[in-house]
C-alpha positions as CSV (number, residue, x, y, z in Angstrom):
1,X,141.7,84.5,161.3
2,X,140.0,87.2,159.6
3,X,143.1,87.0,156.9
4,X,142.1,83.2,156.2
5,X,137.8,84.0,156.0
6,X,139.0,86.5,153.5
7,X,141.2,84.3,151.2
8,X,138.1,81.6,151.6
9,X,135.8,84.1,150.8
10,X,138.3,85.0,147.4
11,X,138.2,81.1,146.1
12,X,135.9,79.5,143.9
13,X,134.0,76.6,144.0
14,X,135.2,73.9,141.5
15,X,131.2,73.0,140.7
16,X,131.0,77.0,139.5
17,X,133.7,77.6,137.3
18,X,134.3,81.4,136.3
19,X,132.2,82.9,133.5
20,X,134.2,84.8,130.8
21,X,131.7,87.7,129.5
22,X,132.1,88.5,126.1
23,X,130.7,91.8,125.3
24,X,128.0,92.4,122.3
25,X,130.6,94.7,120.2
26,X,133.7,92.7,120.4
27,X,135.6,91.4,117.3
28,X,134.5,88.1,116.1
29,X,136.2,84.7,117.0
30,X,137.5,83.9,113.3
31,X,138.9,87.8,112.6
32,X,136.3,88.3,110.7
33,X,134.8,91.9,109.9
34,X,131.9,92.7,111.7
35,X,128.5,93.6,109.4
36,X,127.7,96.2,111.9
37,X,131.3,98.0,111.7
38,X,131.2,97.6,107.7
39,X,127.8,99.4,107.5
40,X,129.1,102.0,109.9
41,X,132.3,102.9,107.9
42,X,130.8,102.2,104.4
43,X,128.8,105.7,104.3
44,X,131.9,107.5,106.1
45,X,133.9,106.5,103.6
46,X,131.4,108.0,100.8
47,X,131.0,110.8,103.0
48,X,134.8,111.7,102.2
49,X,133.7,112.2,98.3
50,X,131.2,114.8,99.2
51,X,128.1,112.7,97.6
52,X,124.6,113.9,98.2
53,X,123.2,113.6,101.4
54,X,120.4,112.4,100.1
55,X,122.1,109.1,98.4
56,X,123.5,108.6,102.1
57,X,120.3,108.2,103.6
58,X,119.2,106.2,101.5
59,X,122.2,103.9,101.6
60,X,121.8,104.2,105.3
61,X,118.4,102.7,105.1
62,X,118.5,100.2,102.6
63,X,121.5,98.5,104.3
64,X,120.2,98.5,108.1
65,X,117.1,97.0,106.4
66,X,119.8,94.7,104.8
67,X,121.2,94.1,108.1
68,X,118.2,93.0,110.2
69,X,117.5,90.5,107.3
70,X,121.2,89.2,107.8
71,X,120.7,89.0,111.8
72,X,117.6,86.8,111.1
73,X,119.7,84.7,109.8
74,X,122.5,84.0,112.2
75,X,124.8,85.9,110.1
76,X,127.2,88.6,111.9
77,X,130.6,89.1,109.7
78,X,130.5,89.7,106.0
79,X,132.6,86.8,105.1
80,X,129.3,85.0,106.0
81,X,127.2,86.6,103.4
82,X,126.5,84.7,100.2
83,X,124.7,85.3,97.3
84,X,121.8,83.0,98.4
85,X,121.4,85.4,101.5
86,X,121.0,88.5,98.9
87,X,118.2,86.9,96.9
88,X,116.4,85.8,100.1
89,X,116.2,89.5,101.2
90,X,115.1,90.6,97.6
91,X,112.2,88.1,97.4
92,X,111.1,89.1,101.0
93,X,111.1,92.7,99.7
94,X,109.2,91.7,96.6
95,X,106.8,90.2,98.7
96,X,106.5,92.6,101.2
97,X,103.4,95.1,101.4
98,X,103.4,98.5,102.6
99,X,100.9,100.8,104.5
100,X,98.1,100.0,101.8
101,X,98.6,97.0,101.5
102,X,100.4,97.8,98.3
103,X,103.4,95.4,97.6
104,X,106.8,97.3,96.9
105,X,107.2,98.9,93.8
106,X,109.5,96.9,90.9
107,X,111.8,100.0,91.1
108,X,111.8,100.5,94.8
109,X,113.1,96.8,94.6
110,X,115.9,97.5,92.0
111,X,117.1,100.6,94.2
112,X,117.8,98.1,97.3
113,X,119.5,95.6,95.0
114,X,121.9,98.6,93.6
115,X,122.7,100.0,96.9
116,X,123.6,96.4,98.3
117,X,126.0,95.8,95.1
118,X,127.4,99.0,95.7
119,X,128.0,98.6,99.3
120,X,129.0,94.3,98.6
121,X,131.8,96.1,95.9
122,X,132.8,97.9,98.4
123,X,133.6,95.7,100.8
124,X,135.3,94.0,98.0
125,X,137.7,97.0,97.0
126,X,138.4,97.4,100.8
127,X,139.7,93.7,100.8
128,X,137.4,92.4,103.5
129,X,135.9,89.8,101.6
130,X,137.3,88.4,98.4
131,X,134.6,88.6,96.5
132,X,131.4,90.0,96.1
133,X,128.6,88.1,97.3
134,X,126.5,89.9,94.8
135,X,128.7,89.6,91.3
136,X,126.3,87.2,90.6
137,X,123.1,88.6,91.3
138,X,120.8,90.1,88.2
139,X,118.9,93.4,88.8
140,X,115.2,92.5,87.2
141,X,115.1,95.3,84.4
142,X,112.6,98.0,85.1
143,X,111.2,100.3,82.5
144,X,111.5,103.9,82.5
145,X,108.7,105.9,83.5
146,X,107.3,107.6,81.0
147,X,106.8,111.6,81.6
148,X,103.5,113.1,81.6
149,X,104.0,116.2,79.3
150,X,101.3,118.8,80.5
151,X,98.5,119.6,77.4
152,X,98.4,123.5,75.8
153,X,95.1,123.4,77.2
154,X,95.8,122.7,80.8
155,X,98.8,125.3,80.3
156,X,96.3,128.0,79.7
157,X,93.9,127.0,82.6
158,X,97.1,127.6,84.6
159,X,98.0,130.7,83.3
160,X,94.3,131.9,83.7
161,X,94.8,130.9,87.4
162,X,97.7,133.1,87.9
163,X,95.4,136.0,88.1
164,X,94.5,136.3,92.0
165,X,90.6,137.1,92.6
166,X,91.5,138.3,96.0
167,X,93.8,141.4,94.8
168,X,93.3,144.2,92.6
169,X,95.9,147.2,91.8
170,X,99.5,147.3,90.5
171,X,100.9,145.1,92.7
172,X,98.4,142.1,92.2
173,X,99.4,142.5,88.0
174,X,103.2,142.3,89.0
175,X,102.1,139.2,91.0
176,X,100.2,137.5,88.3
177,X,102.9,138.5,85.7
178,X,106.0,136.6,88.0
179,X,103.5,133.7,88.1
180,X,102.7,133.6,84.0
181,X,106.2,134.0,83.7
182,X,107.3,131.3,86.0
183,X,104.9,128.7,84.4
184,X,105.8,129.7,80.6
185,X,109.7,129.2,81.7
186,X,109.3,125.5,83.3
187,X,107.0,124.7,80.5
188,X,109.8,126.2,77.5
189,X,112.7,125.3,79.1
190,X,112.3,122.1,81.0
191,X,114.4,122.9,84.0
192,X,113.9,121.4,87.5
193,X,112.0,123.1,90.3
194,X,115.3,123.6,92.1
195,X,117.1,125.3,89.2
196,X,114.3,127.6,89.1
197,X,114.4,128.9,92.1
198,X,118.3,129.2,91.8
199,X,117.9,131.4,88.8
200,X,119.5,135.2,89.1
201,X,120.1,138.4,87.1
202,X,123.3,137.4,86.6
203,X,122.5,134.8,85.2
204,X,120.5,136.1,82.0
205,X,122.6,137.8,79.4
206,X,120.3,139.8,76.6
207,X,123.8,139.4,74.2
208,X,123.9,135.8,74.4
209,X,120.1,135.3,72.1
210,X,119.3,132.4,70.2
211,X,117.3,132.4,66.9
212,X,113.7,131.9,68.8
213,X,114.2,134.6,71.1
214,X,114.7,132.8,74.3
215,X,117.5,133.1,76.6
216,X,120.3,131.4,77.6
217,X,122.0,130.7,80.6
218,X,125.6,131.7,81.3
């Protein structure tokens, strides 16, 4: 008896036929590549090429952006994404406005559009989709900035200013002679904040003199 409630108990109704679940992370029905699993592997593959770490976050973030967009839009496996889809997502980022109300920046715009083709030539190269949805999409040409040189006048204001009020004695004229000299070296030279603070002994040599008396590096 208790055999015969138990195999009742084990059989469906015809009315409720089983449910198959599908889970959120399985493979698509067609074969197709996932967008989720592309934007995953595309910066581990970069990562293999030592890049900067920088150029990964910002990959990172332009394409998660680009990914959202994508999801609005019903779309799940590259194979779906066309070159309409890309200048959709362009437009909306041309029109969108930021904290200050402050629409986006022509060149934040173009930086999105280059790290997409890089990442839809990728995809290309690794053979998961035949072609690049964004061969045919133009970048909008942006100037480039033009550099504000600092004036010989501000450049002594600032040297003036090396000079602490606060400290008197030896050690405040070693201090204000490190500062002069670190002002008059980015202002001869030209060299980034970074390579500055990377310079060493080692790597002045008094032999190695040019004609105007300044130094070079190794």
């Amino acid at each position: 008896m208790a055999a015969r409630i138990n195999q009742q108990r084990g059989r469906r109704s015809p009315q409720t036929p089983r449910q198959t679940v599908v889970p959120h992370d399985a493979p698509p029905p067609k074969g197709g590549h996932l967008l989720c699993y592309c934007i995953e592997e595309y910066p581990l593959d970069h990562r293999s090429q030592n890049p900067g770490s920088k150029t990964l976050e910002w990959h990172q973030l332009s394409l998660s952006k680009l990914a959202r967009f994508l999801v609005r839009q019903g779309i799940a496996i590259v194979e779906e994404i066309e070159r309409v889809h890309l200048l959709s997502w362009l437009s909306e980022l041309c029109m969108r406005t930021g904290a200050h109300g402050k629409r986006l920046a022509a060149r934040s715009v173009n930086s999105y559009a280059r790290s997409v083709r890089a990442f839809c030539n990728w995809l290309e190269a690794r053979g998961y989709v035949s072609r690049s949805p964004a061969a045919d999409v133009r970048m909008s040409k942006v100037g480039k900035p033009l550099i504000r040189i600092i004036e010989e006048a501000e450049l002594k204001h600032l040297l003036k200013a090396c000079a602490s009020l606060d400290e008197s004695g030896p050690q405040a004229d070693c201090h204000a002679a490190r500062n002069r000299a670190i002002l008059w070296l980015l202002y001869d030279t030209g060299i980034r904040l970074a390579e500055l603070c990377g310079l060493r002994l080692v790597d002045l040599d008094r032999k190695k003199r040019n004609d105007s008396g300044s130094w070079e590096r190794q």
